[in-house]
SETI-16103 format. One line per field, with one value per residue (C-alpha): residue in three letters; chain; x, y, z. Coordinates in Angstrom, 2 decimals. Each point is the difference from the previous one (the first is absolute). Layout:
<sites>
residuo [Ala_...] $
cadena [A_...] $
east [X_...] $
north [Y_...] $
up [Z_...] $
</sites>
This chain:
<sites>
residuo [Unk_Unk_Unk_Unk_Unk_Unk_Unk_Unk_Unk_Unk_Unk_Unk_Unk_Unk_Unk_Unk_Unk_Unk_Unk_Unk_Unk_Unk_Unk_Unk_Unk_Unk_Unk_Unk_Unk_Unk_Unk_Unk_Unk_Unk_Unk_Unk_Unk_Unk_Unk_Unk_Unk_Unk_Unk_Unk_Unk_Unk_Unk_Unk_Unk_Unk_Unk_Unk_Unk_Unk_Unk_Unk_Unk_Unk_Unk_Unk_Unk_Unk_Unk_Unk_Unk_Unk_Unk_Unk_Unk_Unk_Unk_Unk_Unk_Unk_Unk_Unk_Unk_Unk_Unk_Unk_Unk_Unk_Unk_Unk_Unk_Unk_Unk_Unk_Unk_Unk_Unk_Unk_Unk_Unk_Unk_Unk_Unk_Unk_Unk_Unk_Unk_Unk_Unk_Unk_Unk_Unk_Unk_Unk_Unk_Unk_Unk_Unk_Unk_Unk_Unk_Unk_Unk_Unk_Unk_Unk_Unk_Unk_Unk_Unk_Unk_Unk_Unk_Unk_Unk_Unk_Unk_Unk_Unk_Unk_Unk_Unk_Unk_Unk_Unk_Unk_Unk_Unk_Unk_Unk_Unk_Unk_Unk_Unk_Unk_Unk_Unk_Unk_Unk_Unk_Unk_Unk_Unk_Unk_Unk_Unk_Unk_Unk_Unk_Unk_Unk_Unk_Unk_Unk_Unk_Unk_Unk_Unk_Unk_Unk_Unk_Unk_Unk_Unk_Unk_Unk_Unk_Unk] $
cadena [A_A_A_A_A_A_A_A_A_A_A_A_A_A_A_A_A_A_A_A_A_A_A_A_A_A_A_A_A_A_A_A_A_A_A_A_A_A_A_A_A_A_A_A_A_A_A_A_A_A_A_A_A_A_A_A_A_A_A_A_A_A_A_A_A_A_A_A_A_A_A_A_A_A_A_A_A_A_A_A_A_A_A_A_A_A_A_A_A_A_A_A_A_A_A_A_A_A_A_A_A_A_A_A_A_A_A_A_A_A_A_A_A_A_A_A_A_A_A_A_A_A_A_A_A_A_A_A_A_A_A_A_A_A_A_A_A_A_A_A_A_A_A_A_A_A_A_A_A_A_A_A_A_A_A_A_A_A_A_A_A_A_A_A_A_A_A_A_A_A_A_A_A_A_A_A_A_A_A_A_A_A] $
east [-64.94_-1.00_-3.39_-1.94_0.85_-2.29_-1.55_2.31_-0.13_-0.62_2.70_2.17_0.67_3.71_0.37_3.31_2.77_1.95_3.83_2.29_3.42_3.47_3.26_2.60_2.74_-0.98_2.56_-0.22_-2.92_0.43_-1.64_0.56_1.30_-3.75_0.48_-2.82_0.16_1.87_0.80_-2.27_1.05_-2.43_-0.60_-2.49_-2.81_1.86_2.96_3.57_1.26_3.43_0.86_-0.93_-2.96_-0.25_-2.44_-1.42_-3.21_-2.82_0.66_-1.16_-1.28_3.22_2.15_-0.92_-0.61_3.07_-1.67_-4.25_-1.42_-4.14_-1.92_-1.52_-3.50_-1.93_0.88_1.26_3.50_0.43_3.75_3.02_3.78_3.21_3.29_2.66_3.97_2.83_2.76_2.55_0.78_-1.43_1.00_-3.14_1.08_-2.73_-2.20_-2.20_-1.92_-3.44_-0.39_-3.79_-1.55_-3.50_-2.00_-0.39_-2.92_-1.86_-3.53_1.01_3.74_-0.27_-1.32_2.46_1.31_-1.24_1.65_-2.51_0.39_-2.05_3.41_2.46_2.02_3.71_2.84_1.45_2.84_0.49_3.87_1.54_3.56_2.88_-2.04_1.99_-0.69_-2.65_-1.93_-3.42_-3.54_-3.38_-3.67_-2.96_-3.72_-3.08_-3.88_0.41_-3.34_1.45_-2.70_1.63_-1.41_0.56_2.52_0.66_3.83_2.44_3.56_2.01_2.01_1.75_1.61_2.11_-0.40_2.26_0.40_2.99_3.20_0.22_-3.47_1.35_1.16_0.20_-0.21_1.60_-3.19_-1.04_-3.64_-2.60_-4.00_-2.81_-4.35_-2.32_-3.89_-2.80] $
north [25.43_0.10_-1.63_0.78_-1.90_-2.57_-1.30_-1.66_-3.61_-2.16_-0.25_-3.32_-2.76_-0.92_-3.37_-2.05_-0.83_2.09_-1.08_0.72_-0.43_0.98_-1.21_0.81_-0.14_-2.66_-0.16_-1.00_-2.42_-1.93_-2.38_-0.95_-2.21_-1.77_-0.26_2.87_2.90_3.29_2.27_0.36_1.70_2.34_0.78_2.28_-1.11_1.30_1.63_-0.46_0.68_1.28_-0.89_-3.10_0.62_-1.99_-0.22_-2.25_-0.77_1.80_2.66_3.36_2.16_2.59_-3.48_-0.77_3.91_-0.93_-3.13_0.41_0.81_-0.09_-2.11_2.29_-2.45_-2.62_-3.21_-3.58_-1.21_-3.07_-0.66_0.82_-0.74_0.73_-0.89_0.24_-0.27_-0.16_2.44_-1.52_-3.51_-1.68_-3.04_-1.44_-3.75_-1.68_3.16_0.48_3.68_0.15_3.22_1.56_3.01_1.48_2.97_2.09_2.58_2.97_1.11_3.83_0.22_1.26_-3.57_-2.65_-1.92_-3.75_-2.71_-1.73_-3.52_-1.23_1.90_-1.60_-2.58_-1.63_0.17_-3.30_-1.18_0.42_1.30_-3.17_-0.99_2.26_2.61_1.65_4.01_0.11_-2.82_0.71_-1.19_0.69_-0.38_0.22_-0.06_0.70_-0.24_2.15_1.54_2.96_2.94_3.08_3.94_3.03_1.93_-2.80_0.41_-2.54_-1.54_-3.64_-1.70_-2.69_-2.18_-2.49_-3.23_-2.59_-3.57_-1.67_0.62_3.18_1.98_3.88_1.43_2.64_0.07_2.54_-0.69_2.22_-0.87_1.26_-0.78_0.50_-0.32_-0.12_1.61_-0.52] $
up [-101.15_3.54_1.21_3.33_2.70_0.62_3.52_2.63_0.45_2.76_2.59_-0.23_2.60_0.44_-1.42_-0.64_2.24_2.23_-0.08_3.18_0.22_1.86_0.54_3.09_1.93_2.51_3.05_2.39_0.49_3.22_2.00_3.70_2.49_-0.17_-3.44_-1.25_-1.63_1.71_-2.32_-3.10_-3.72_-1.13_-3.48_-1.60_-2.20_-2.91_-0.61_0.79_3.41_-0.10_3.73_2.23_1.72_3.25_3.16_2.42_0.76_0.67_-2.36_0.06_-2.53_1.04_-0.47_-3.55_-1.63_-2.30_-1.75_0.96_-3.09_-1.09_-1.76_-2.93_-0.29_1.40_-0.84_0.76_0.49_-2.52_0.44_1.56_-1.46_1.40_-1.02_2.87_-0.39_2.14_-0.11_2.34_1.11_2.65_2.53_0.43_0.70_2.10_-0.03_-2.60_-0.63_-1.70_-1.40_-0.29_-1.55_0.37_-0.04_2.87_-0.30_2.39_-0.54_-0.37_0.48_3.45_1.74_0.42_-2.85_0.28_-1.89_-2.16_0.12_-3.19_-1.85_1.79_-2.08_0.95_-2.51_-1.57_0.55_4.01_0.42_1.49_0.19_-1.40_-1.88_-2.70_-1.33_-2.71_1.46_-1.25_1.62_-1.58_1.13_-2.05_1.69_-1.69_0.66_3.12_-0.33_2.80_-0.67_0.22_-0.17_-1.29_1.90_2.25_0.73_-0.42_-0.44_-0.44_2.65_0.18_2.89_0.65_2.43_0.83_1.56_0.61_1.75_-0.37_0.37_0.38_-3.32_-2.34_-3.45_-2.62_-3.13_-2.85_-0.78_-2.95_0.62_-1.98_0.45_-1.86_0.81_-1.89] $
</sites>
């Protein structure tokens, strides 16, 4: 048996973590004759991407609708992970290539994405020397303390800067990120 519905309760507060991650397809990532970034791989905030996703900076909201996704709740970015991998070798002797990812965000999807630089972290190891397939680099930063918003709009990048002898290259990767927002 059936009793009367009784009165509806008070309306919750989100509480917990909120988990994003992706993998993708990361080619290529190049940097420069000066040795900076050029072009950028784009991944979305979760998800897998089936097809590279490239750009170079600034980037527009039209640039990024394949990987811009929104942040469901307030909150504050606590960490950011990646782990990056090469998928073809690579001459690098006398260069070597730091790799960095990061969050890029926009206010409302239609104002231009800004990287965030509390979220940016480098990979370790830097690619150095002959750099066989497989090679894998990871990066781990937490305590960011990045405040972030409700439908706030954003997606992961990462770049690739060199010293050396050789400062303009491109890199075949296949990458996987994850943050975490409190």
């Amino acid at each position: 048996m059936t009793g009367d519905v009784g009165p509806t309760g008070p309306t919750g507060t989100a509480t917990g973590s909120m988990v994003f991650t992706a993998n993708a397809p990361l080619s290529p990532v190049t940097s420069v004759p000066s040795g900076g970034p050029d072009f950028y791989a784009l991944m979305p905030l979760s998800g897998t991407l089936a097809s590279p996703q490239q750009m170079q900076e600034p980037f527009s909201m039209n640039d990024t609708l394949t990987v811009m996704q929104v942040i469901p709740r307030d909150g504050v970015v606590s960490s950011i992970n990646g782990w990056l991998y090469t998928m073809s070798t690579l001459n690098l002797v006398g260069t070597t290539i730091s790799l960095t990812g990061g969050l890029y965000t926009s206010e409302d999807g239609f104002a231009e994405p800004i990287q965030q630089p509390a979220t940016l972290c480098t990979a370790s190891p830097a690619l150095t020397g002959v750099v066989p397939p497989g090679q894998i680099s990871t990066f781990a930063c937490d305590n960011i303390g990045l405040d972030v918003s409700a439908g706030e709009v954003g997606f992961f990048a990462v770049e690739a800067n060199a010293t050396g002898v050789s400062l303009n290259n491109s890199l075949s990767l296949r990458g996987s990120m994850s943050m975490v927002v409190d």
